[in-house]
BADOKOL-687081 format. One record per residue (C-alpha): residue number from 1; x, y, z. Coordinates in steps of 0.02 Angstrom, whole numbers, always signed. Example, Ala and Ser with C-alpha at 12.3 -4.5 7.8 and 13.67 -1.06 7.14 Angstrom:
{num:1	xx:+615	yy:-225	zz:+390};
{num:2	xx:+684	yy:-53	zz:+357};
//
This chain:
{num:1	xx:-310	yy:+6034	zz:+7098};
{num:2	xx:-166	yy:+6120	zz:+7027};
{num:3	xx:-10	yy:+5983	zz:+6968};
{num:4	xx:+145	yy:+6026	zz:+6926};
{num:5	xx:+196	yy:+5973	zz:+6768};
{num:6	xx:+354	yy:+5916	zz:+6676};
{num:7	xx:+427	yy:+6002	zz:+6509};
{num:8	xx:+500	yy:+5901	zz:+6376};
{num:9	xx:+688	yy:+5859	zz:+6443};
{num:10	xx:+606	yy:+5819	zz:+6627};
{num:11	xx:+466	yy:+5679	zz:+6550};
{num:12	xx:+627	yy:+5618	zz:+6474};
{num:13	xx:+707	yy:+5591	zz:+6603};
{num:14	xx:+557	yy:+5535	zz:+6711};
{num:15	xx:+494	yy:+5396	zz:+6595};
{num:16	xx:+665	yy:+5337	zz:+6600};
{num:17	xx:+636	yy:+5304	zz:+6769};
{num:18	xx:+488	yy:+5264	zz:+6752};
{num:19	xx:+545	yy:+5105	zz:+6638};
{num:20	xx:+707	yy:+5079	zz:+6758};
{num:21	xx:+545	yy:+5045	zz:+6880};
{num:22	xx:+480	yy:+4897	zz:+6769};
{num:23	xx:+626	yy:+4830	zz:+6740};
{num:24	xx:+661	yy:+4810	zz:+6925};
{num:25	xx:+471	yy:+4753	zz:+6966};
{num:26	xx:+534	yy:+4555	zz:+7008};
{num:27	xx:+644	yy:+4636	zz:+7137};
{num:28	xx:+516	yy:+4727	zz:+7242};
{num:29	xx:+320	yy:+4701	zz:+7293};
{num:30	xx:+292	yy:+4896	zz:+7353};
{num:31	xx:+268	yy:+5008	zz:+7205};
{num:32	xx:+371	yy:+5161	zz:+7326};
{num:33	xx:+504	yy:+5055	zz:+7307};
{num:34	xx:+497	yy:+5007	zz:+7151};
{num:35	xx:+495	yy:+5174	zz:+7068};
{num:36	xx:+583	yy:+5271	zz:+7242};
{num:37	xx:+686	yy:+5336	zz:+7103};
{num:38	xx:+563	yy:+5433	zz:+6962};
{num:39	xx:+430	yy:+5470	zz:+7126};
{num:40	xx:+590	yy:+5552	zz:+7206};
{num:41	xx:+634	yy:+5648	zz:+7044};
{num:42	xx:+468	yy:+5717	zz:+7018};
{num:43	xx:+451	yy:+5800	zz:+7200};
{num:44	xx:+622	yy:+5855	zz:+7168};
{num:45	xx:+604	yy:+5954	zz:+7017};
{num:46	xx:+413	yy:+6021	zz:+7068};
{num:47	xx:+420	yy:+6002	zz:+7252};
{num:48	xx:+258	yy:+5898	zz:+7249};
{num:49	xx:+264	yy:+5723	zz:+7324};
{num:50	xx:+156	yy:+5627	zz:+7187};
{num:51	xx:+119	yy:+5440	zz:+7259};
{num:52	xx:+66	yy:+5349	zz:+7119};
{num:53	xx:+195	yy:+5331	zz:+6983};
{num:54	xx:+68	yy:+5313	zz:+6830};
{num:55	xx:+4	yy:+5476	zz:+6868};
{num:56	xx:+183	yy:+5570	zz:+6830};
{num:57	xx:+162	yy:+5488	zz:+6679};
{num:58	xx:+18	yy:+5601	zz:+6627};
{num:59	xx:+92	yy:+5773	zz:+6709};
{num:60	xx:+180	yy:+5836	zz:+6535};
{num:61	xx:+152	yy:+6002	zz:+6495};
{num:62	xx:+175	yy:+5960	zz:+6307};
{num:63	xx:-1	yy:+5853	zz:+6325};
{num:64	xx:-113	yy:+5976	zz:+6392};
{num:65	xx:-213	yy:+6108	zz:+6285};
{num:66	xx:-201	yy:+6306	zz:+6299};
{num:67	xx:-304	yy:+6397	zz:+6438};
{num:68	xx:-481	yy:+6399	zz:+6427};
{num:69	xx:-530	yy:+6576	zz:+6380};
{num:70	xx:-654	yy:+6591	zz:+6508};
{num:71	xx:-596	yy:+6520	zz:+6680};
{num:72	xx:-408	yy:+6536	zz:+6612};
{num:73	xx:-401	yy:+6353	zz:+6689};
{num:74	xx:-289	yy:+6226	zz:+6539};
{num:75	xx:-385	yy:+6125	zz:+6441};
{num:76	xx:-352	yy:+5928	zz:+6458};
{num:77	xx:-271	yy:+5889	zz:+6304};
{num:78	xx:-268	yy:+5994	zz:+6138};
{num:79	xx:-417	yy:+5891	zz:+6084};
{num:80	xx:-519	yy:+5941	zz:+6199};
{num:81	xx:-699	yy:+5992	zz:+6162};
{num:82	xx:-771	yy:+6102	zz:+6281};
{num:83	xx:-686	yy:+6162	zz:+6468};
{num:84	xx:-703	yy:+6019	zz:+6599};
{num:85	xx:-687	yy:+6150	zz:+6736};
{num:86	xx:-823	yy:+6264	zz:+6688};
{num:87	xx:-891	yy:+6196	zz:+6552};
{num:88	xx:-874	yy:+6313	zz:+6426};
{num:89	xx:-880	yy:+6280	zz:+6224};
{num:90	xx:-1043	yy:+6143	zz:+6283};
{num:91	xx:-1162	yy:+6284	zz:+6233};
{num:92	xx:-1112	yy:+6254	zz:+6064};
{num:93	xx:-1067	yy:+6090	zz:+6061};
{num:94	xx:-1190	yy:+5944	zz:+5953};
{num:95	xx:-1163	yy:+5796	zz:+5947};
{num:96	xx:-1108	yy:+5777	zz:+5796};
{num:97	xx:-968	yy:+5890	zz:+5806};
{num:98	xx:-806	yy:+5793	zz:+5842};
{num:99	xx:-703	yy:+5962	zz:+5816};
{num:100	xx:-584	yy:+6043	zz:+5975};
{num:101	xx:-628	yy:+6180	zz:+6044};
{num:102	xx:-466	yy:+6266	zz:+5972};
{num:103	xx:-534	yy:+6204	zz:+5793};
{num:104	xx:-716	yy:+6308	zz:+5823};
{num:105	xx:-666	yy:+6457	zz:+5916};
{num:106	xx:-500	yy:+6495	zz:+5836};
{num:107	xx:-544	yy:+6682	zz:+5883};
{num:108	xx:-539	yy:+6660	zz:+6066};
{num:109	xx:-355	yy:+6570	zz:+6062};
{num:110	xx:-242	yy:+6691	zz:+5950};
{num:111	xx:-127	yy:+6735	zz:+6056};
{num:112	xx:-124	yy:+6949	zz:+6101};
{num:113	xx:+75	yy:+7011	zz:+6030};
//
């Protein structure tokens, strides 16, 4: 599933109201309530009504790797060690190696000018 994420300024924003949330917890049992205000920010900004306010918490583009070279699909993080959605980089993957992806196939992620 394809999720909009947030750049820099907008997860700025959003974890501020995503901590105005906490500090209003005592004040409300619903969690829709609670954090009405980052859950309506988010579908603001991307148009996608996320329902669970942890979950915007993770949507930063700054914390997701480059695209994977085969399925052109982003990596999870920059760490990651082989493709999650088609499993590419496994094939060469022991266990052993603790190295990204990006770290042992440098070739396939220099970017064309």
């Amino acid at each position: 599933m394809d999720i909009p994420m947030l750049d820099e300024d907008e997860y700025k924003i959003a974890q501020q109201l995503y901590k105005k949330g906490f500090r209003n917890r005592k004040n409300f049992k619903d969690r829709k309530i609670q954090f009405k205000e980052l859950l309506d920010f988010y579908k603001e900004i991307t148009g996608f009504e996320e329902t669970e306010p942890n979950a915007i918490m993770h949507h930063r583009i700054e914390e997701i790797g480059p695209d994977c070279p085969k399925c052109r699909k982003p990596l999870r993080k920059k760490q990651a060690r082989y493709c999650v959605a088609c499993g590419f980089g496994k094939e060469d993957l022991t266990s052993s190696d603790t190295k990204p992806l990006v770290e042992r196939r440098p070739d396939l992620f220099e970017k064309e000018n």
